[in-house]
Each structure stands twice: as C-alpha cells, then as structure tokens.
C-alpha positions as a Markdown table, in Angstrom:
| # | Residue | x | y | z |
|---|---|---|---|---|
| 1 | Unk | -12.4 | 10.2 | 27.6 |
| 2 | Unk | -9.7 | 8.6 | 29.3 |
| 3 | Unk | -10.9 | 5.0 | 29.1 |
| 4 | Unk | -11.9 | 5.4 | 25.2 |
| 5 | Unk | -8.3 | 6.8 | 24.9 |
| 6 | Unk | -7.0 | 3.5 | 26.4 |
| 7 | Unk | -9.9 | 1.5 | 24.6 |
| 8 | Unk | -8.7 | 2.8 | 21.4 |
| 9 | Unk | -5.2 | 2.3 | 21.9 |
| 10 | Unk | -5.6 | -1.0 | 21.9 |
| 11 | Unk | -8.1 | -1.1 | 18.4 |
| 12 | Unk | -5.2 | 0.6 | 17.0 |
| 13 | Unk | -2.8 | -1.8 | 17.9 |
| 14 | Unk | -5.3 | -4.6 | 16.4 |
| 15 | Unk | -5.8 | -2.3 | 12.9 |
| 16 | Unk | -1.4 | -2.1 | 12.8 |
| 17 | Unk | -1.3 | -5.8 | 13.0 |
| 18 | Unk | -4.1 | -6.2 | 10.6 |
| 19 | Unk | -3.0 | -4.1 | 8.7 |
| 20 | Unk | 0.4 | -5.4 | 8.3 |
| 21 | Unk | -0.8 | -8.8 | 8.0 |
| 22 | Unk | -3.6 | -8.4 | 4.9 |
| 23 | Unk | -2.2 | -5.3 | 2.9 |
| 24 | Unk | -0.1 | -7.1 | -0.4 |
| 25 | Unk | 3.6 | -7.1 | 0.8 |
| 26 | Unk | 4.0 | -9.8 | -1.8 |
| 27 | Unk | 4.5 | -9.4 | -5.2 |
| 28 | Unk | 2.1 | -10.7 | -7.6 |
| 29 | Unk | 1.1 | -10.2 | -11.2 |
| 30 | Unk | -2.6 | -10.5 | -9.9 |
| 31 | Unk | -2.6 | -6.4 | -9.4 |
| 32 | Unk | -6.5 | -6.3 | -9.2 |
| 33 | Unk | -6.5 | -8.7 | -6.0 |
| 34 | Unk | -4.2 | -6.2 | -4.5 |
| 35 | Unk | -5.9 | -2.9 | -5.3 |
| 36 | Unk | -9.2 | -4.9 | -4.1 |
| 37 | Unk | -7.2 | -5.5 | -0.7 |
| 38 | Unk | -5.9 | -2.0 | -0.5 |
| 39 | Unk | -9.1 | -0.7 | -1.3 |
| 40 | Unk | -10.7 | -2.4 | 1.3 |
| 41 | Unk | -8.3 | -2.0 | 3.8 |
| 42 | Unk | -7.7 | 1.8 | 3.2 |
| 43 | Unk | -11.4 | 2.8 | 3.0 |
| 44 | Unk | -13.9 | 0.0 | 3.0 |
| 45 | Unk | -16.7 | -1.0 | 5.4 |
| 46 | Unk | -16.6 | -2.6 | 8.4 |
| 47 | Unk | -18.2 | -6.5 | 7.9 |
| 48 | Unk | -16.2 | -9.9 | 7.5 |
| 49 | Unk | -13.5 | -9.0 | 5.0 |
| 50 | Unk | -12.6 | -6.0 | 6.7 |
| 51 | Unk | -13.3 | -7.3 | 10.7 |
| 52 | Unk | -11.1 | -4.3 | 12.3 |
| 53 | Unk | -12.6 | -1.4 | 9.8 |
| 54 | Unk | -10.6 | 0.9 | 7.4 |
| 55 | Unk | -7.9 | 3.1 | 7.8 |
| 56 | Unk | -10.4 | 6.2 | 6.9 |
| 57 | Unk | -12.5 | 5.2 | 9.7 |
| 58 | Unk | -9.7 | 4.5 | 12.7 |
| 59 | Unk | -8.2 | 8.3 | 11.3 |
| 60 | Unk | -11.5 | 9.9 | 11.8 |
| 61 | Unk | -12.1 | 8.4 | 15.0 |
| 62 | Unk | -8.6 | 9.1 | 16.1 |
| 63 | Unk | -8.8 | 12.9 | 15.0 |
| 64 | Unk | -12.1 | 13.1 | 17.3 |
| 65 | Unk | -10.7 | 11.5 | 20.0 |
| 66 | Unk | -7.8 | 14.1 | 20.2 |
| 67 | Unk | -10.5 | 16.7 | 20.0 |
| 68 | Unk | -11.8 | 15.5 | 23.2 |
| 69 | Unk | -8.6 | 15.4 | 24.7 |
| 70 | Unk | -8.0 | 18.8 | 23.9 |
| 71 | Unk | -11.1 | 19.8 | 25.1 |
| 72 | Unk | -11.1 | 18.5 | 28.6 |
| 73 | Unk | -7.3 | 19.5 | 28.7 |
| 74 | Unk | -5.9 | 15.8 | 28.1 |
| 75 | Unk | -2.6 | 14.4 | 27.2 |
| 76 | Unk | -3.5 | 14.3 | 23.5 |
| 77 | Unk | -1.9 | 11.1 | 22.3 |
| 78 | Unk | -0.1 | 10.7 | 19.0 |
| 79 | Unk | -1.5 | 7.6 | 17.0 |
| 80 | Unk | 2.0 | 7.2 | 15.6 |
| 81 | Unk | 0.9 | 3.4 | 13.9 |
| 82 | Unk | -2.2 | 4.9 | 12.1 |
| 83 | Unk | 0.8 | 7.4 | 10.7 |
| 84 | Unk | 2.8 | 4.4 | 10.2 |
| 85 | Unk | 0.3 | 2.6 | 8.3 |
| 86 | Unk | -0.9 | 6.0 | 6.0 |
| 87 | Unk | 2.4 | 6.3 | 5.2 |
| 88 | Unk | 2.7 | 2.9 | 4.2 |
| 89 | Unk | -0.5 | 2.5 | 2.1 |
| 90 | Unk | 0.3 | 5.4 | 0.3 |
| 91 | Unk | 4.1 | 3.8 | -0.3 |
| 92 | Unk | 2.3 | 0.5 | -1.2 |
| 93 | Unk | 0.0 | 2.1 | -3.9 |
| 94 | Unk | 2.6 | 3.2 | -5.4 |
| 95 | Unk | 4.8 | 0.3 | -5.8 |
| 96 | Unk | 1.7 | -1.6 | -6.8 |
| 97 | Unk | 0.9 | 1.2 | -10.0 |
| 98 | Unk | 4.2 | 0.3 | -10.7 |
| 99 | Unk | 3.4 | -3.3 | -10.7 |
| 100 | Unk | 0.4 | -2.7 | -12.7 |
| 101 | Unk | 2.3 | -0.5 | -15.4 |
| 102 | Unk | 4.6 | -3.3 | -15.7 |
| 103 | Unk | 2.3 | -6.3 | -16.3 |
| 104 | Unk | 0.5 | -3.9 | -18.5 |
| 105 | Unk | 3.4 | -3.1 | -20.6 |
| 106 | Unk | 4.9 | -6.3 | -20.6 |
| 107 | Unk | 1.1 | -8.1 | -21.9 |
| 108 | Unk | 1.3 | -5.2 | -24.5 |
| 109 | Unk | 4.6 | -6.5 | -25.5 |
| 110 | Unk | 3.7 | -10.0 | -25.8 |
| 111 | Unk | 1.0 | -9.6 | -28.7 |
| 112 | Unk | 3.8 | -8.2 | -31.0 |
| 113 | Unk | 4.1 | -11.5 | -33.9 |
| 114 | Unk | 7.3 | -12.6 | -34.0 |
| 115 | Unk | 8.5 | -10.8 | -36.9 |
| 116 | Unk | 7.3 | -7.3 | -36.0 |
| 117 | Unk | 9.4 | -7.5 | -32.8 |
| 118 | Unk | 11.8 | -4.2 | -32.5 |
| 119 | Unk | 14.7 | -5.9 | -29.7 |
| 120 | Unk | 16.7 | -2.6 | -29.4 |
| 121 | Unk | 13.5 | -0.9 | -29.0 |
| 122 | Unk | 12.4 | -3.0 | -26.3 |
| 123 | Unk | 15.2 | -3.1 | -24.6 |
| 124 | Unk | 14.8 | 0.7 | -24.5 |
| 125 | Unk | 12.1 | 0.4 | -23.1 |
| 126 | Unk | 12.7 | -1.9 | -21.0 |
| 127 | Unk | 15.3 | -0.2 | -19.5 |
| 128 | Unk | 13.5 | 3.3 | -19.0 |
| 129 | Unk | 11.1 | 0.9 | -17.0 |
| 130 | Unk | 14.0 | 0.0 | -14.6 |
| 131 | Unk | 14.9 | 4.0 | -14.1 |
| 132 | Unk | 11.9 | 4.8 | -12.8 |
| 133 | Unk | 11.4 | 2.0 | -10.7 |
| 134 | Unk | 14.7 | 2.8 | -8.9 |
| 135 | Unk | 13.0 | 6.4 | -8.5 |
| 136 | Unk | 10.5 | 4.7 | -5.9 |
| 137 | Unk | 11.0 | 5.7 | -1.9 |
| 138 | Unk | 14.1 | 4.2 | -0.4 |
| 139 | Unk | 11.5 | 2.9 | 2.2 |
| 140 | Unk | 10.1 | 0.3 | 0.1 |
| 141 | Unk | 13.5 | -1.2 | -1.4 |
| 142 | Unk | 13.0 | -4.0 | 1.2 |
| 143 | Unk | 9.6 | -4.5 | 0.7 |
| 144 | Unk | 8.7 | -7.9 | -1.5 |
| 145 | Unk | 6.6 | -6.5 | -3.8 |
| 146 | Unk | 9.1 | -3.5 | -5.0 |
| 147 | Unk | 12.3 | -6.7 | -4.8 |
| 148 | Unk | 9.5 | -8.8 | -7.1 |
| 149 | Unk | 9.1 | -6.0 | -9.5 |
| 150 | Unk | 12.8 | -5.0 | -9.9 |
| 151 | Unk | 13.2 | -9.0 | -10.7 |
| 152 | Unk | 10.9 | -9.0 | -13.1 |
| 153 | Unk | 12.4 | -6.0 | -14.9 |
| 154 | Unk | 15.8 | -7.3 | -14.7 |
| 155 | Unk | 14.5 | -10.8 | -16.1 |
C-alpha cells in the first residue's frame, strides 16, 4: 500500500499538470471545443486524447487508495491537487456556460434586420449580461477565459 501510495503521488502530480495544461484557460467563442475538452478531461476514457485518464477515474482511485490506508492503519494522504483541479473544473464550467450564453445571445442579436433593432433594449440587455458575469467566483477574475468574456461584454 505504501509503494502505490508513492506510485500514485506521482500520477497525480502528472494528471495536475495535464490538467492544467489541456483544460480551456483561454477564451474562445468556439464553446463546443471547450466543453469537448472538459468533457474529456473531467470524465472521459483513458486512450490518446486523454493519455493520463479523467478526473472521475484518479478520484476513485484516490478514494480507494485512502481506504487502504485506513485499513492497514496508514498515514492517509490528502490528494489536495485532485481537490484543486475539482474545484477548478467545476469553476471552469461555469465560466464557460457563461461563455456559451454570451455567444448565444449575441448570434441571437445579430439576425435582428437593421431596422427592427431596439438599441436601449439591447443595451439593457447587454448590461444585465455584465451583472451577472461579475457574480462569477472571485477565483476565476484572473483566469483568461472569464477576462475574454468581460471584454467581450464591455465591447
């Protein structure tokens, strides 16, 4: 139990630097490329997109390796970076259905003809738009994707 404890250590330190590396940081207006990587990331199989696994699988395995632990009276050792990245795919997915609600809107907005176009109403909207993007987590107000999408809404 001890050597998969140290064994897994180290796949966890390879999933937190994948992780960081693939999930979309980024902002983009392609929305379905990064709820694909998300997906993939957060619960798809292991194979050549997804070389380290998902972060369903390395939780599960994580959660039965403290079980062992416990068992034969280990140290039971907190995965604090497969916390780290829960917390932020689940901060991620919702800046992204942000994102998406955006783009959405704003394609919606773009089929209006010229002449139908309410300005005070947009703007109203617009605007409501902006409140409740400022309502996401403090901890993604650094992140590109959330900076991208307050840009775009200002713009």
């Amino acid at each position: 139990v001890k050597r998969d404890s140290k064994e897994f250590e180290f796949r966890t330190e390879e999933f937190f630097a994948y992780f960081k590396k693939t999930m979309p940081y980024e902002y983009s207006t392609d929305d379905e490329q990064a709820y694909a990587v998300m997906d993939r990331t957060h619960h798809g199989a292991k194979n050549d997109w997804n070389p380290v696994g998902s972060l369903v699988d390395i939780k599960r395995d994580a959660i039965r390796l403290n079980e062992m632990q416990e068992l034969f009276e280990l140290f039971v050792i907190e995965y604090r970076q497969i916390d780290q990245c829960e917390k932020e795919a689940k901060f991620l997915k919702e800046v992204w259905d942000m994102i998406s609600m955006v783009n959405l809107c704003y394609a919606e907005w773009r089929k209006t003809k010229w002449d139908e176009i309410k300005v005070e109403a947009l703007q109203e909207q617009n605007k409501q738009l902006a409140k409740e993007i400022k309502l996401c987590d403090k901890y993604v107000k650094n992140w590109p994707a959330y900076k991208g999408l307050e840009d775009a809404v200002k713009n």
